[in-house]
C-alpha positions in Angstrom: 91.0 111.4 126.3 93.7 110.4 124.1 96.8 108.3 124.8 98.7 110.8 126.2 101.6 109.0 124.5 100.4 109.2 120.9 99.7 113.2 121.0 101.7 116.2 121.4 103.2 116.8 125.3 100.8 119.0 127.0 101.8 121.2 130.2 101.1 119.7 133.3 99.1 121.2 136.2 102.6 121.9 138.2 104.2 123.7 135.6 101.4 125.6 134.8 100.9 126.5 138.8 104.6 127.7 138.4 103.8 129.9 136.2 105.1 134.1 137.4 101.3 135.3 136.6 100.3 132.6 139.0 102.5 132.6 141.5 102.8 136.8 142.6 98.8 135.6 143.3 100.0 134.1 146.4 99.2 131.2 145.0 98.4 128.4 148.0 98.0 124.6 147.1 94.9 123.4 149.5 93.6 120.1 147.7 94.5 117.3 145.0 98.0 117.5 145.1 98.5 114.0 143.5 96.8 114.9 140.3 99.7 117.5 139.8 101.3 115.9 137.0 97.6 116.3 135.1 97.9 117.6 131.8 96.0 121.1 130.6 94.7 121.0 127.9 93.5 125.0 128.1 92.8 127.6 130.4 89.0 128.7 130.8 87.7 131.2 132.7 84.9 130.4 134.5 82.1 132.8 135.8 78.2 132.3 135.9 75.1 132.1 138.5 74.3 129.0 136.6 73.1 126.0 138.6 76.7 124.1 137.5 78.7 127.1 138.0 79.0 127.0 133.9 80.8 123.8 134.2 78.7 122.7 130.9 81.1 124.8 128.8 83.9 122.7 129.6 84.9 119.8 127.6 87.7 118.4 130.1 91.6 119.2 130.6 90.6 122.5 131.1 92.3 125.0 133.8 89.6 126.6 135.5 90.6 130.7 136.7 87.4 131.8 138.6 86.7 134.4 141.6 83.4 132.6 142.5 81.5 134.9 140.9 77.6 134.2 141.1 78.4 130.9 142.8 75.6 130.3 146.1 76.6 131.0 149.1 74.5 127.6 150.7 76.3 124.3 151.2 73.7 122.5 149.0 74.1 124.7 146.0 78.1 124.7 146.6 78.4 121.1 146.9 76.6 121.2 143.2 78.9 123.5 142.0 82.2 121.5 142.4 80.5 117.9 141.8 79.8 119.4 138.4 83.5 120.6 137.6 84.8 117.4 139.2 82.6 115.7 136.4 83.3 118.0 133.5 86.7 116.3 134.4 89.1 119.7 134.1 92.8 119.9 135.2 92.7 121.7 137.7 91.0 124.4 139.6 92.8 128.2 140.3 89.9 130.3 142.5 90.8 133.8 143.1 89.7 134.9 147.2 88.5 138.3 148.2 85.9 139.5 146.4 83.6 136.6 146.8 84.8 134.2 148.9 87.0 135.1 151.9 88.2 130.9 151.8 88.2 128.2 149.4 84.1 126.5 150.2 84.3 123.1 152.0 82.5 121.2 149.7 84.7 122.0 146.8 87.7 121.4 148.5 86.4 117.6 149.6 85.5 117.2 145.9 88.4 118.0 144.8 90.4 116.4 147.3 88.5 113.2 146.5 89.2 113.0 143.1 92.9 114.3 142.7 91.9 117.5 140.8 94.4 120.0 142.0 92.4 123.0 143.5 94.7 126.4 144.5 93.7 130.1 145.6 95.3 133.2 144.9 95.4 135.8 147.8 95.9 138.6 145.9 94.5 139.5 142.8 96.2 138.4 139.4 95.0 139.1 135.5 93.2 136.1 133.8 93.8 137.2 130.5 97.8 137.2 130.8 97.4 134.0 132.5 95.7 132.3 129.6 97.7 133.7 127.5 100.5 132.4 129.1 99.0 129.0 129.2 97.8 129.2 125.6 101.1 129.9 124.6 103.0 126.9 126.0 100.0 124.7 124.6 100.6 126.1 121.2 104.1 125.9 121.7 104.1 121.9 121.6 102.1 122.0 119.0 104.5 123.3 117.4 107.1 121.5 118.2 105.0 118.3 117.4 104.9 119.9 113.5 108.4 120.4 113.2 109.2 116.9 114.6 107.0 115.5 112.4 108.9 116.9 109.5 112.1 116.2 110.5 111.5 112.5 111.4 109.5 112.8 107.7 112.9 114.1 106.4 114.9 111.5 108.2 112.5 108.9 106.6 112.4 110.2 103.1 116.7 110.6 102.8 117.2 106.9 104.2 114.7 106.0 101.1 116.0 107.5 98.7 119.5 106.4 100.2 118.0 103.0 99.6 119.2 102.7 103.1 119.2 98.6 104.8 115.9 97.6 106.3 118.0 96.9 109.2 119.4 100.9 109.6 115.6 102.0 109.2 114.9 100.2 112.1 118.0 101.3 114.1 117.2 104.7 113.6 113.6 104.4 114.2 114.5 103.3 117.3 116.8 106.5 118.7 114.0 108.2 117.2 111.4 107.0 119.7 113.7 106.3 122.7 112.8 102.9 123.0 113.3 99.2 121.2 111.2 98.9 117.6 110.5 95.2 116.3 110.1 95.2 112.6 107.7 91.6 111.5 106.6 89.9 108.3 103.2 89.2 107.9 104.1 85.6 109.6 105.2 87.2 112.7 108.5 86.1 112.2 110.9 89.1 113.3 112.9 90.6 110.2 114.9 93.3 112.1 114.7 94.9 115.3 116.8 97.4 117.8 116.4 98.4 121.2 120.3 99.5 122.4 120.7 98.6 125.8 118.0 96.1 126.0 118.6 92.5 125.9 117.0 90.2 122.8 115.0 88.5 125.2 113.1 90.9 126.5 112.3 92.9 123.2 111.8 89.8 121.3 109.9 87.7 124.1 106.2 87.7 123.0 107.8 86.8 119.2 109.5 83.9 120.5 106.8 82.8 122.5 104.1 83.1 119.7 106.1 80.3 117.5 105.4 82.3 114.5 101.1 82.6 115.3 98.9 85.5 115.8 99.4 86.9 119.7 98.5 89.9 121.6 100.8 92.6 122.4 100.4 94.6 125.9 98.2 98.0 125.7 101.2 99.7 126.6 103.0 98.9 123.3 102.4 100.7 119.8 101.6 98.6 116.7 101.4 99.7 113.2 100.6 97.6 109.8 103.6 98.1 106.9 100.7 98.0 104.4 100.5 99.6 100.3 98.1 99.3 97.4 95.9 97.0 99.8 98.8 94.6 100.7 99.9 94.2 104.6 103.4 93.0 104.8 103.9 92.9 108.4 103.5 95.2 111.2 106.2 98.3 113.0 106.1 97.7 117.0 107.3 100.3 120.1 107.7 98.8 123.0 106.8 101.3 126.2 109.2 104.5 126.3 109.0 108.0 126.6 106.5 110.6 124.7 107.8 111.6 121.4 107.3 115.4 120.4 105.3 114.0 117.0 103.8 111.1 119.1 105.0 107.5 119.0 102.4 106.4 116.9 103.0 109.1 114.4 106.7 108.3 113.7 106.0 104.3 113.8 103.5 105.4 111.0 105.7 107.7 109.0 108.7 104.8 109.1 105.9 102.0 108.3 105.1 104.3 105.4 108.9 104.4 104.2 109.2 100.4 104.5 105.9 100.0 102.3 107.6 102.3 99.7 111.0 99.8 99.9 108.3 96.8 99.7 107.0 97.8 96.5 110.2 98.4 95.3 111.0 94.8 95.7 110.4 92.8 92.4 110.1 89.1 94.0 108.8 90.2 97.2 111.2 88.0 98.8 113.8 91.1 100.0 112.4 90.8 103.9 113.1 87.1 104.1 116.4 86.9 102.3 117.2 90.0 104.5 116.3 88.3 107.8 117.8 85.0 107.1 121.3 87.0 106.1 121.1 88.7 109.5 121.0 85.2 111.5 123.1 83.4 109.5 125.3 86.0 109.8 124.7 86.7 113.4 125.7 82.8 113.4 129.0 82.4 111.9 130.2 85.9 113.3 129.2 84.8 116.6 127.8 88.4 117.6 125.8 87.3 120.4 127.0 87.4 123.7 124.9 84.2 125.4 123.2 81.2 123.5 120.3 82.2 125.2 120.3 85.7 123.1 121.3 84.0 120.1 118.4 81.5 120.4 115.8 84.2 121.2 116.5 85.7 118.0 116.3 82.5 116.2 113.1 81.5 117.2 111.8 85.2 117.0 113.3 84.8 113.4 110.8 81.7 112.5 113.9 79.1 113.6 112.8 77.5 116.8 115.6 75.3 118.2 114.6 74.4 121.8 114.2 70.6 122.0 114.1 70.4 117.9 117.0 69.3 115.9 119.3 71.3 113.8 121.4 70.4 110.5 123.3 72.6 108.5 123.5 72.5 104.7 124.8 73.4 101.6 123.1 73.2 98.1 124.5 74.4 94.9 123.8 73.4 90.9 126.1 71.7 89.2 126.1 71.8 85.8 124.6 73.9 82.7 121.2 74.8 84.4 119.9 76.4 81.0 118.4 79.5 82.4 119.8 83.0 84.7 121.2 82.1 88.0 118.5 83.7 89.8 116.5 81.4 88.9 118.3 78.3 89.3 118.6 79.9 93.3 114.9 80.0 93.0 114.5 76.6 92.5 116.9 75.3 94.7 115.6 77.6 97.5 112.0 76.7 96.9 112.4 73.1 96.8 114.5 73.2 100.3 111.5 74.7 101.7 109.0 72.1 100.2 111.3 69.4 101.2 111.0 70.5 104.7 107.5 71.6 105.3 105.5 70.9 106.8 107.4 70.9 110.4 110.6 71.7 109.3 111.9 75.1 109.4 114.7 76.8 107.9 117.1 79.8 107.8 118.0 80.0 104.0 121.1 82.6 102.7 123.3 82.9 99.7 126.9 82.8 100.9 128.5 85.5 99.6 131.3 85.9 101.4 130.2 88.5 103.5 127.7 86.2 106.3 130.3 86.4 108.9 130.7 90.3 109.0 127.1 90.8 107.6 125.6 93.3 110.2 123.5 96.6 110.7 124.2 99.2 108.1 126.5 96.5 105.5 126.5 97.5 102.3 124.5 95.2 100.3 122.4 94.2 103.0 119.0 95.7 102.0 116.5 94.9 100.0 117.8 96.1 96.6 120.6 93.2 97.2 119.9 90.7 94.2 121.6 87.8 96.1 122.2 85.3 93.7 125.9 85.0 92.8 129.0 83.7 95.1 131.6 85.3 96.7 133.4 85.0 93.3 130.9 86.0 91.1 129.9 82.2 91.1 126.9 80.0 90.5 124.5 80.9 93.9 125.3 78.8 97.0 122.8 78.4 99.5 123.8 77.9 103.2 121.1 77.4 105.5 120.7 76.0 109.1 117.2 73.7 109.2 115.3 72.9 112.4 113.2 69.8 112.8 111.0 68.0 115.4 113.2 65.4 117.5 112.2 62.0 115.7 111.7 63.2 112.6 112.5 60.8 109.9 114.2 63.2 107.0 117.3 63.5 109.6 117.0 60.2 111.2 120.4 58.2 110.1 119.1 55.5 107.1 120.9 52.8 108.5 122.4 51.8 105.2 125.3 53.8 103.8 124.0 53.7 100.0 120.8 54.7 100.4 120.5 58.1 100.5 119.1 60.5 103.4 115.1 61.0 103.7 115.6 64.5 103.5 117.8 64.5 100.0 115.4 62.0 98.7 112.6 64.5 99.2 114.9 67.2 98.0 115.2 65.0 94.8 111.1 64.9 94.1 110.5 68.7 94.9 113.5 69.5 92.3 111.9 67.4 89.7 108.8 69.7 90.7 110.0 72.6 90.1 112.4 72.8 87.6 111.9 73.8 84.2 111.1 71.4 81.4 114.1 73.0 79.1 116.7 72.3 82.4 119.3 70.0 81.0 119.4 66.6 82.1 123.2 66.9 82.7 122.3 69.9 85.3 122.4 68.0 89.3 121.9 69.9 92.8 124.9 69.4 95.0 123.4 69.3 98.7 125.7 68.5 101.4 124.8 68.2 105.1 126.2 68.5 108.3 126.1 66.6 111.5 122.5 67.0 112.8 122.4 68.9 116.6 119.9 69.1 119.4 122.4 72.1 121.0 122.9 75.8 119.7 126.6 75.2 119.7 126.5 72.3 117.5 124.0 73.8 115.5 126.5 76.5 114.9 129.6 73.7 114.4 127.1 71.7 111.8 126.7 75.1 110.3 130.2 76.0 109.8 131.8 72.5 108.6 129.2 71.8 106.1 130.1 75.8 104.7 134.3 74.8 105.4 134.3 71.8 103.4 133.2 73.1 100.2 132.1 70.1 97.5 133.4 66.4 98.1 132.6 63.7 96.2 129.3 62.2 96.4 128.5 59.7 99.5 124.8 58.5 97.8 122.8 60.2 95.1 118.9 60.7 94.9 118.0 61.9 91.1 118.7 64.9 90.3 120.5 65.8 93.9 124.0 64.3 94.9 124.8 64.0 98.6 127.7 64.8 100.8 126.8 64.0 104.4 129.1 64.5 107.5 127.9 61.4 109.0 129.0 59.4 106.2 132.5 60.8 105.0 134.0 62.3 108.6 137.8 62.1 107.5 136.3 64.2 104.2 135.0 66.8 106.4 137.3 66.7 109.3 140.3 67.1 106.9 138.6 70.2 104.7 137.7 71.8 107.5 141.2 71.8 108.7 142.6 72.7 105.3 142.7 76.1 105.5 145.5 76.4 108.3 149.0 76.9 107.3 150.7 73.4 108.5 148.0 71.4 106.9 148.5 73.5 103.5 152.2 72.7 104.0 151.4 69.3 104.2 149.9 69.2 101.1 151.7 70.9 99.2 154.9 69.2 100.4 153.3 65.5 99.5 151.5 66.5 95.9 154.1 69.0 94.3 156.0 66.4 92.5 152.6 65.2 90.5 151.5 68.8 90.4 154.3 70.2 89.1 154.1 67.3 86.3 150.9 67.7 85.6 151.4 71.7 84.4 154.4 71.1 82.9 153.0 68.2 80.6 149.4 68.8 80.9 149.0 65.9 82.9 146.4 64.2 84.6 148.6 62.1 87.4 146.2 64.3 90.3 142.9 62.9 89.1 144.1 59.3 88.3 146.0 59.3 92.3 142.1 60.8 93.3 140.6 57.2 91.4 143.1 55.8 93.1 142.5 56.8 96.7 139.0 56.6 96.3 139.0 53.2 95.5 142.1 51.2 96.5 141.1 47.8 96.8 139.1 47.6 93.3 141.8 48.9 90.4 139.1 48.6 87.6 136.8 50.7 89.4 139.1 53.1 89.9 140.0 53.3 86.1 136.6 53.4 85.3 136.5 56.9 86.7 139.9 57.9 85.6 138.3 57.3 82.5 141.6 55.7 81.4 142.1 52.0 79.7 143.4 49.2 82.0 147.1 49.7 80.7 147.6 53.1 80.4 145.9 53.2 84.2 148.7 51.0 85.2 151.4 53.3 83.7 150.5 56.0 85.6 150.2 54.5 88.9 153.6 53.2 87.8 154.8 56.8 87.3 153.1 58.3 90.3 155.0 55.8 92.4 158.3 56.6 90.6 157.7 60.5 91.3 156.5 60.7 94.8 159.0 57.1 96.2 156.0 55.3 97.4 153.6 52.1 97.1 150.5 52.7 96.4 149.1 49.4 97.8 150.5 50.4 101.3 147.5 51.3 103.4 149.5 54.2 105.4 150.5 56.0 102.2 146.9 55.7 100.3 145.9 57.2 103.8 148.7 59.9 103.6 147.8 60.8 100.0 144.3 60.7 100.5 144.4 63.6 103.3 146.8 65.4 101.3 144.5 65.6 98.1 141.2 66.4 100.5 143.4 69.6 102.0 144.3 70.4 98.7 140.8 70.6 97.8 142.3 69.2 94.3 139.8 66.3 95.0 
């Protein structure tokens, strides 16, 4: 028979037995009592002088309402009688005493008794034909009920479509639809979405985390279906175990992995899933909705972001400079490159920061697949903010040694740029990448995460190519200062130290903040730093002259270069 499960509720023996018709029979329980909760499928009435007691018409699940009628009288051809409708498999037996037989025969009762069918007499003499009826009834009843909640889960479905509702919200309601935790996948096995209130991550996204991204098997007890369209399988819908569902649980994972393979082919690159998944962790990440690293990790590595004895940096990369094409491109090609750079161990969590990743979250606007994803918070240039996870040891993370050369990892960057980008990209146009302090914990996984996103651009530490590098291991006052920038005393500070040049500069269209920035970034060499003030030697040494005059200071004294270098970081005027 089928999964109960994945099919319309049936009555069970007990509630059938319940029944009025049944029960002003005098109806007395004698055998089988633990296959009570059996479901009936119908109710047959049963007569014949055959030698199986007309057990062959059954098919199984069947009531049986019978008065013995034509059955032997023998023990041999008894015995027959009920191994046959133990075998036909029905629900349960119902014999009616006093015509035929006086008492329910022995060797039906031990047959009965042996296999769990329920077997009951009546005492007094009931109407078969109301009690099919009845029992008919409550079957068609359910079937029914399964129609109608097929069409309104079909309803549900089709309004969060047209809605264009988050991938995330499909999932959710899937979920309080079929009463138990629903995993949404790619066809990598990497989790996109999932919801399961009341359950914890781990549990609902265990067999994902433990499959590391590769093909696994699922328990019988859990419902799978393939998101699939136009001969193209994107992923798959999974129940875990929960109640029956009126429509069946299979039915409504169906109908919902029909809805998502409508959203699929709505998506032009193909690329909503993974830009939608990546949002949610990063996200998840910097809003710190977890309650437990151990959660927080479980979704990670369920998400294709294993981070259990690996090591984790997080990063920035941006364009700088005329890129010559749409900004969704120019995303593409810095996103695509990251990936290459990385592969084949690496592993990475990729999002455009909008401004939004900290409260991203179930049912945020923008969050679903129609979400282009390829400007700033401002209406910027895309920047990319991703968290990468790689094997402990591995080289493109390892610290060079030598402060000028640049990192494996941006140096491979460089090459996969050069790859990728288009021949008409001007040669002026550079990727920005800047990295954080590599972590073989969660929490400073999350820490690299957020400075490298707080610190914004700095000047360059080494360059590879096309791709300059900011790297938290090599400028920590940098980093240290701009991630304290954004409190109140340390904009103060600022403020207080640089007003006098800033307030020059507006007034007389001045340039005293970028010469002090030469300055401070290179105090021991003054050609150098009028090489990048762009300035001739004497007019250079006029405006040091004056931005010593305006602010009262020496600018060969180590403590104030010190002072005005923090000062010009927080000011992010740098």
């Amino acid at each position: 028979m089928a999964d109960p499960l994945e099919r319309p509720p049936l009555p069970s023996v007990r509630s059938v037995l319940a029944l009025p018709e049944l029960t002003d029979g005098r109806l007395e329980l004698i055998a089988g009592r633990g296959g009570l909760d059996r479901e009936v499928r119908w109710a047959h009435v049963v007569a014949g002088s055959g030698a199986d007691g007309g057990a062959s018409l059954l098919d199984g699940g069947e009531l049986v309402l019978t008065t013995g009628a034509g059955w032997p009288r023998d023990e041999v051809g008894l015995a027959r009688i009920a191994e046959a409708l133990v075998a036909a498999d029905v629900a349960a037996i119902v014999l009616e005493l006093g015509v035929h037989f006086a008492e329910a025969p022995a060797p039906l009762v031990a047959a009965c008794e042996r296999d769990g069918i329920p077997l009951a007499v009546l005492r007094r003499e009931v109407r078969f034909v109301q009690i099919t009826q009845r029992v008919h009834q409550r079957i068609l009843a359910a079937q029914n009920e399964a129609l109608r909640a097929r069409a309104q889960v079909h309803d549900m479905l089709t309004e969060l479509g047209l809605n264009r509702s988050p991938v995330d919200y499909v999932i959710e309601r899937l979920a309080e639809t079929i009463g138990a935790p629903v995993v949404l996948e790619d066809s990598a096995h990497r989790v996109v979405a999932w919801s399961g209130p009341g359950h914890p991550p781990e549990e609902v996204l265990s067999a994902w985390v433990a499959s590391d991204g590769r093909g696994f098997e699922l328990p019988a007890s859990w419902v799978r279906v393939p998101v699939e369209a136009r001969g193209s399988r994107w992923g798959f819908l999974t129940a875990l175990p929960g109640a029956p569902h009126p429509a069946g649980r299979r039915t409504v994972l169906e109908l919902g992995a029909f809805a998502l393979a409508l959203g699929r082919l709505a998506d032009s690159d193909g690329d909503a899933w993974v830009r939608f998944s990546s949002k949610r962790l990063v996200g998840a990440l910097l809003g710190g909705r977890y309650r437990h690293e151990t959660e927080l990790a479980a979704q990670l590595a369920a998400g294709g972001l294993p981070v259990a004895g690996r090591v984790t940096v997080g990063v920035t990369l941006r364009g700088a400079g005329d890129f010559g094409g749409p900004a969704a491109k120019e995303r593409s090609v810095l996103e695509s490159a990251l990936r290459r750079a990385i592969a084949p161990e690496g592993r990475a969590l990729i999002a455009v920061d909008d401004g939004e990743l900290s409260t991203f979250g179930p049912g945020t606007p923008g969050g679903g697949p129609g979400d282009a994803g390829v400007r700033g918070a401002s209406g910027e240039r895309p920047v990319l903010l991703a968290l990468l996870s790689f094997p402990d040891g591995d080289a493109r993370v390892a610290p060079t040694g030598d402060r000028g050369i640049a990192s494996p990892l941006a140096a491979r960057l460089a090459r996969e740029i050069d790859a990728l980008a288009p021949a008409a990209t001007p040669a002026g146009w550079r990727a920005h990448l800047g990295l954080g302090v590599p972590a073989r914990r969660l929490r400073g996984a999350i820490s690299s995460l957020e400075t490298v996103r707080a610190v914004g651009i700095l000047p360059a530490a080494t360059r590879a190519g096309r791709v300059s590098v900011q790297q938290a291991e090599r400028q920590p006052l940098a980093f240290l200062v701009r991630e304290l920038s954004g409190t109140p005393e340390v904009q103060e500070f600022a403020s207080d130290v640089l007003s006098p040049l800033v307030e020059y500069d507006r007034e007389h269209h001045g340039d005293l903040v970028r010469v002090l920035d030469a300055v401070t970034a290179h105090p021991a060499n003054r050609s150098l730093a009028a090489q990048r003030a762009r300035l001739s030697r004497s007019v250079f040494y006029q405006r040091i002259a004056l931005i010593e005059e305006l602010l009262g200071v020496d600018l060969t004294d180590g403590m104030t270069v010190a002072t005005l270098t923090v000062a010009l970081l927080a000011s992010r005027e740098r």
